[in-house]
N, C-alpha and C positions, 0 to 999 in steps of 0.2 A: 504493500500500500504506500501510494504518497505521501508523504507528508507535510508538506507545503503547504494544501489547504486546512489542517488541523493547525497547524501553528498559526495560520493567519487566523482561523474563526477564531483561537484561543485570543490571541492581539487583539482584533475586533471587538470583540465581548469584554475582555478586560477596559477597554479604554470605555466602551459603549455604557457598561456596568456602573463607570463612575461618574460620566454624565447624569444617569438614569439615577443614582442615588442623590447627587448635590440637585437637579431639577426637580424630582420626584419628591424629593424630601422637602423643600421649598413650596413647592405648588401645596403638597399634601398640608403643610402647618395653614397656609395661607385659605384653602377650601376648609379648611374644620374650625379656623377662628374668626375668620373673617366676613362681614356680611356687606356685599357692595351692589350697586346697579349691576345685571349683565354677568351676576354668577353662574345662574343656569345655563346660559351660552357659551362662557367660557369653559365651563366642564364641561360641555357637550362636547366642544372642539379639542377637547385635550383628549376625549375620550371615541374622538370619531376613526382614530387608525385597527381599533378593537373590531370593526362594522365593516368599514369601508375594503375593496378588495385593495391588493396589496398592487396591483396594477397602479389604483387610484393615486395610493398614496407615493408609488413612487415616480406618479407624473406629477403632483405637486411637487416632489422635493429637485423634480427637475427644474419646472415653472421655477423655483427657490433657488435653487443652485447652478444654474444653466444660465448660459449668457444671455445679459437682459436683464436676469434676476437678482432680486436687492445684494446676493452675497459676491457675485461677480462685480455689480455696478459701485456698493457704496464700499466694501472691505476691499477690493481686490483679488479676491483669493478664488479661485480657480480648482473645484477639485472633486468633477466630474470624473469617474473611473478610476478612481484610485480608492485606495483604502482605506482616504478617511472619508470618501463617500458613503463609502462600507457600515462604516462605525455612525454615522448621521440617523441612515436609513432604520439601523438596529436599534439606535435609541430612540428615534422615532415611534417605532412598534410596540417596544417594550414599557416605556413611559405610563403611559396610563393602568399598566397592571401596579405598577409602584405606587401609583398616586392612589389607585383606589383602596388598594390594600393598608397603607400606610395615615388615609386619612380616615376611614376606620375607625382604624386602632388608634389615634389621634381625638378624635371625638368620644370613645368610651372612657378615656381617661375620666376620675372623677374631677370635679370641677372643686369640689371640697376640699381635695388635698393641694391644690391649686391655689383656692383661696388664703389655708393656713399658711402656704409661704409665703403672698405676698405681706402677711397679719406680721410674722415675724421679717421683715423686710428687706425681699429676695426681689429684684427687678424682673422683668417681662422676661429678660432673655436669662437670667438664670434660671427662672421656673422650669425654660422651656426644656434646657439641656438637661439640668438637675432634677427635672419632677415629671414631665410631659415627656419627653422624648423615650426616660429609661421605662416607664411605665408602659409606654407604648410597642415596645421594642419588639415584641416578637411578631405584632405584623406589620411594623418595617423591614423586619428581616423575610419575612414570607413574601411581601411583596417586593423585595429586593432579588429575590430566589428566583419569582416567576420572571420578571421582566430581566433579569440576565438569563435565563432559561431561552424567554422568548428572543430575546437578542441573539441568542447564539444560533439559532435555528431559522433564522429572518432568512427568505430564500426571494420572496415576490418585486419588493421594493429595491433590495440589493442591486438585483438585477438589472432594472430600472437606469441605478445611478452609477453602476459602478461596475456594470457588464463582469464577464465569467472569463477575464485574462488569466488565462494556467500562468502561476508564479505572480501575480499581480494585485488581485481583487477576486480570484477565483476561493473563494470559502468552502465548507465542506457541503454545504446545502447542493452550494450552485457544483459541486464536483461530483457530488451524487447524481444528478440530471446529468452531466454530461457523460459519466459515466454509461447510463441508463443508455442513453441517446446511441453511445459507440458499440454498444451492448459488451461490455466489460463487466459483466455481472458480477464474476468474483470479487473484483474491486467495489461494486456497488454494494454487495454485500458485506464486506469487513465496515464500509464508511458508515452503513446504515447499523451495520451493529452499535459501533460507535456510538452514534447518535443515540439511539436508542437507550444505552446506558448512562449515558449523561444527563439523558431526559428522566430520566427514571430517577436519578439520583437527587436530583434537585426537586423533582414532584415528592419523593419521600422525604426530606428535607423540608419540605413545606409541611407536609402532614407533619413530620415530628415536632413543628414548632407550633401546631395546633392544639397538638394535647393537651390539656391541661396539667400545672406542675403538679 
């Protein structure tokens, strides 16, 4: 088996993971505390890549990324086909399993214990690291699981932005299809195992962080 696309979806996912937790984690505190015009809109749109087919989203992040578009025209930055298109697309996908999961478990928090810190005189952002966030933690972690799960497994939108270059932006998703395509089945099948178990690994990883302690 190759290995080139395992190391790039691992690359991919890692960096995608961390987008997807500093975003996800931000949006999540901001949806469970905050009440403004235009919230239900805005979670709709955070939560329309979950719906919409992976086609869709990855002509938007064209329209977004592609010349013309705000990230070519106002940043400069160019980076259609390449591997951080890769990592865009990923977080893309995976975002809203983070956000939903994480704002949750962010709203169940009690508000009581919330209260007593600010009583003894704990500011907004210590409560939140100190009281809110550890409290919350195991479905940040769950929704951190799923949306690196789903990043790593992002095959539609990938594809989209950052096409299936052997050695380049080719991941293990989009190397399973090609594989399929060339009928290298053997190979189709060790990648597909792969997957398989890493899928597996992080959906029981989620359950286990369901249990109750």
């Amino acid at each position: 088996m190759t290995w080139h696309p395992v190391i790039l979806s691992i690359q991919v996912t890692i960096v995608a993971s961390l987008l997807i937790l500093i975003f996800g984690l931000a949006l999540a505190v901001l949806l469970a505390r905050s009440h403004f015009p235009g919230k239900v809109v805005f979670e709709t749109l955070i939560n329309l890549p979950l719906v919409l087919p992976p086609s869709v989203v990855g002509y938007y992040l064209l329209l977004i990324l592609g010349k013309g578009g705000p990230v070519v025209e106002w940043l400069g930055w160019r980076s259609l086909f390449t591997w951080q298109a890769a990592v865009i697309a990923s977080a893309v996908v995976g975002l809203p399993l983070m956000v939903q999961a994480s704002k949750g478990a962010i709203a169940n928090v009690d508000p009581t214990l919330e209260k007593v810190a600010r009583t003894l005189g704990s500011s907004e952002r210590e409560i939140l690291w100190r009281v809110t966030l550890p409290l919350a933690r195991r479905g940040i972690l769950a929704g951190f699981t799923l949306g690196s799960a789903r990043a790593l497994g992002e095959f539609g939108a990938t594809l989209m932005v950052a096409g299936s270059i052997p050695g380049r932006t080719q991941t293990l998703p989009l190397a399973i299809y090609d594989a399929v395509q060339s009928r290298q089945y053997d190979l189709a099948n060790q990648m597909v195992l792969l997957m398989t178990i890493l899928s597996f690994l992080a959906l029981w990883g989620v359950r286990r962080l369901e249990q109750p302690t």
